[in-house]
N, C-alpha and C positions, 0 to 999 in steps of 0.2 A: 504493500500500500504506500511504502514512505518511499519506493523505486517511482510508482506511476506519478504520485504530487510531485516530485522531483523535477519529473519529465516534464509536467504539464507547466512547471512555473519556467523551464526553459523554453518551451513553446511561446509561452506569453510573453517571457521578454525577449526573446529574436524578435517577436511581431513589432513589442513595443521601439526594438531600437531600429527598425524597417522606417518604423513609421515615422519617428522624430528625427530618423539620422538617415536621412536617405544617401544610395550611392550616387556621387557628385559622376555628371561628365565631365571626361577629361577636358581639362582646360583649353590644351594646345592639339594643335592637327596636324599630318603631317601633308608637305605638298600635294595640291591635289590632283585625280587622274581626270582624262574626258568625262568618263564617270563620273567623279562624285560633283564637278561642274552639273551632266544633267541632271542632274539627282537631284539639284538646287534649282535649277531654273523650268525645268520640266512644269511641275504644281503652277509655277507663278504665272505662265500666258494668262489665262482668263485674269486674274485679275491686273498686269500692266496694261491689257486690250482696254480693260473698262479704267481704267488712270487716263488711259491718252484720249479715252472719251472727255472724259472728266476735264482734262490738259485743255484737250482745245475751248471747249465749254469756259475757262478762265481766262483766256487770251485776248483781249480785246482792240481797239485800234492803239490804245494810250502804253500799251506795251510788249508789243510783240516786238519789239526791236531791244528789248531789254530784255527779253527771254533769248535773244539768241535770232530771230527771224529776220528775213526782209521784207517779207510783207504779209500780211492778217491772212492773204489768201495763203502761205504756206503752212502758217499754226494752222488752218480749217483742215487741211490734207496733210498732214503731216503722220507720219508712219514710225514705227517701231524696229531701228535696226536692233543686230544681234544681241543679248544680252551681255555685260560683264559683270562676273561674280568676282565681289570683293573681300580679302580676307586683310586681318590687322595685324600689325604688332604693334604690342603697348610699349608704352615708354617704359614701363618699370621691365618689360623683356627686356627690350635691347641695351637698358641700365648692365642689366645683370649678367648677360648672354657675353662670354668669353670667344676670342674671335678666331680660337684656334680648337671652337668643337664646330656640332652641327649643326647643319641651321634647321633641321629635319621636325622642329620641336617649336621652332617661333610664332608661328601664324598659330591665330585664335580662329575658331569656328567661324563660318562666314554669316554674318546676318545681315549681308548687306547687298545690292542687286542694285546697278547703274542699267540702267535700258535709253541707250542714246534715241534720240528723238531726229529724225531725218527727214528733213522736204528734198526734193529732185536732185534726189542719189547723196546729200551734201548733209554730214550728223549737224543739227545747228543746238540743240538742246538736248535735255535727258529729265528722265522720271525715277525716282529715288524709290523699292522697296525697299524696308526696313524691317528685321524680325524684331519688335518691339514686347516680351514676354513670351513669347510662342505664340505670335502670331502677327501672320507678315502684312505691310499696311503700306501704300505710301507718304510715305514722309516729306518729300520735297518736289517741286519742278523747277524746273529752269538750268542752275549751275552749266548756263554755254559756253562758259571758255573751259572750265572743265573737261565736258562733255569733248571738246575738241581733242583737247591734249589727249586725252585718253583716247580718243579713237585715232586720232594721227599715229600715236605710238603703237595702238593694237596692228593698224592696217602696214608699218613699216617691219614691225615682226613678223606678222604673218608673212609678206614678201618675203623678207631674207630668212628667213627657218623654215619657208615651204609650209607654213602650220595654217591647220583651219583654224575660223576663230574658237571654236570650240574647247580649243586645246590652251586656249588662252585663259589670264584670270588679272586680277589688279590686286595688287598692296597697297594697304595704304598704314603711314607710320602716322597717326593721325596729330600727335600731339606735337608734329614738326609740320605738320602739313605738306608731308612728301607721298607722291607716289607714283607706283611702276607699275609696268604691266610682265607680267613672268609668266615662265613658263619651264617646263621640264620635261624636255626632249626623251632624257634618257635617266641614267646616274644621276647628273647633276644638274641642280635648279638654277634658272637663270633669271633676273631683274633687269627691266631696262627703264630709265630715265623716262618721265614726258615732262620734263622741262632740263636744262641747261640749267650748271652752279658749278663754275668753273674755280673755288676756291674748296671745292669737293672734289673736282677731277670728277664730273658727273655730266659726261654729253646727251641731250636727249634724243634717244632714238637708237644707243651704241647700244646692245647688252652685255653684262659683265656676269662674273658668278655673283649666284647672291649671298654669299658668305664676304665677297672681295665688296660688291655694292653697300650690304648692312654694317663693315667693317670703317669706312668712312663717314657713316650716319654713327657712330657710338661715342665718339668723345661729344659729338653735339648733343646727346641723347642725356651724357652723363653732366655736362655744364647746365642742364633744363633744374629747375629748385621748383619742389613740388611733382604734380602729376596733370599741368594742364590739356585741357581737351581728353582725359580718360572718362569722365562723368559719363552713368550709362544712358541709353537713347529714354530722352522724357518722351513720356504720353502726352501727343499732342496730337490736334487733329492737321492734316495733310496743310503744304503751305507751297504756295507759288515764291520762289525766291529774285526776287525779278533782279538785283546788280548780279549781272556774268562773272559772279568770283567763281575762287575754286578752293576756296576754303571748306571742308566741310566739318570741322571738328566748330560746329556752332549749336 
């Protein structure tokens, strides 16, 4: 009788530390395949379709030129190029991340999903999803000089690596306000610039390893006091961002 009570009070607290201590997902990811790209973007068409209804439904004559467009008739028809899945690393990573291991361990889970926004043939803006709790919304429009850079640099990889876009993803180091577009051919992950910072030795559009790219982002990483732009994504409802920055750590 004092074997079965024994048993039953270890049933009760396995449940009970289930329940209050649940198993955490892993923090960190490693590079991702074509796979887990679709895996990510696959769910999201229906809802970015009804964003760019939604998109254009906001654009009016007083700003479509601040989104990014040349004229109100391109916002009306405006289409949805390929998607780019965005993955992070924090500032407190790349603090800590010693630059003679792997970079195999940096990038956090993606919850983030740029869907460049294109009139005739040319990305001029983009539509933000956001997994804001578990569950995906979006968060912003506009960001068209952003939208540019990133797609200039996807569409110059893609040429010179022979890759589809599919094969492609973006970094972003958010709390410097830097980001690439990578990719991983094979063994090794590769990062490439979409802007120019030539006191980095950073061309946009060259790609490097991205243990040799993340290696020039660390002493700047390490001179940052505090942890700004880490705060997690507020609940907020969707917002047209009309100045063409590219800041997104806002």
């Amino acid at each position: 009788m004092k074997r079965l009570v024994f048993l039953v009070l270890l049933v009760v607290l396995g449940l009970v530390f289930l329940l209050f201590f649940p198993k955490r997902a892993p923090k960190h990811t490693a590079w991702p395949s074509p796979e887990d790209l679709a895996r990510v973007t696959r769910p999201l068409r229906p809802l970015a379709e009804s964003s760019l209804q939604e998109f254009r439904g906001m654009v009016d004559t007083n700003d479509f030129q601040d989104l990014g467009f040349e004229t109100i008739e391109e916002a009306r028809s405006a289409t949805l190029a390929e998607p780019l899945v965005v993955y992070r690393i924090t500032l407190a990573t790349l603090r800590d991340w010693q630059t003679n291991r792997t970079t195999d361990d940096l990038l956090d889970a993606s919850s983030k999903v740029i869907y460049p926004v294109a009139a005739d043939g040319q990305v001029r803006s983009s539509i933000i999803l956001q997994n804001a709790r578990g569950r995906w919304e979006a968060s912003d429009y506009g960001y068209a000089s952003l939208a540019t850079l990133l797609a200039d640099a996807r569409q110059r990889v893609a040429k010179d690596a022979r890759l589809p876009f599919g094969q492609l993803f973006a970094v972003e180091v958010r709390a410097l306000n830097r980001f690439f577009i990578g990719h991983r051919p094979g063994a090794q992950a590769f990062l490439t610039p979409v802007v120019s910072e030539p006191a980095l030795s950073l061309d946009a559009g060259q790609p490097l390893p991205a243990a040799e790219a993340l290696a020039r982002l660390v002493p700047l990483a390490r001179s940052q006091r505090g942890y700004p732009g880490e705060a997690p994504v507020p609940k907020s409802r969707p917002r047209v961002v009309r100045p063409a920055g590219t800041n997104l750590a806002r």
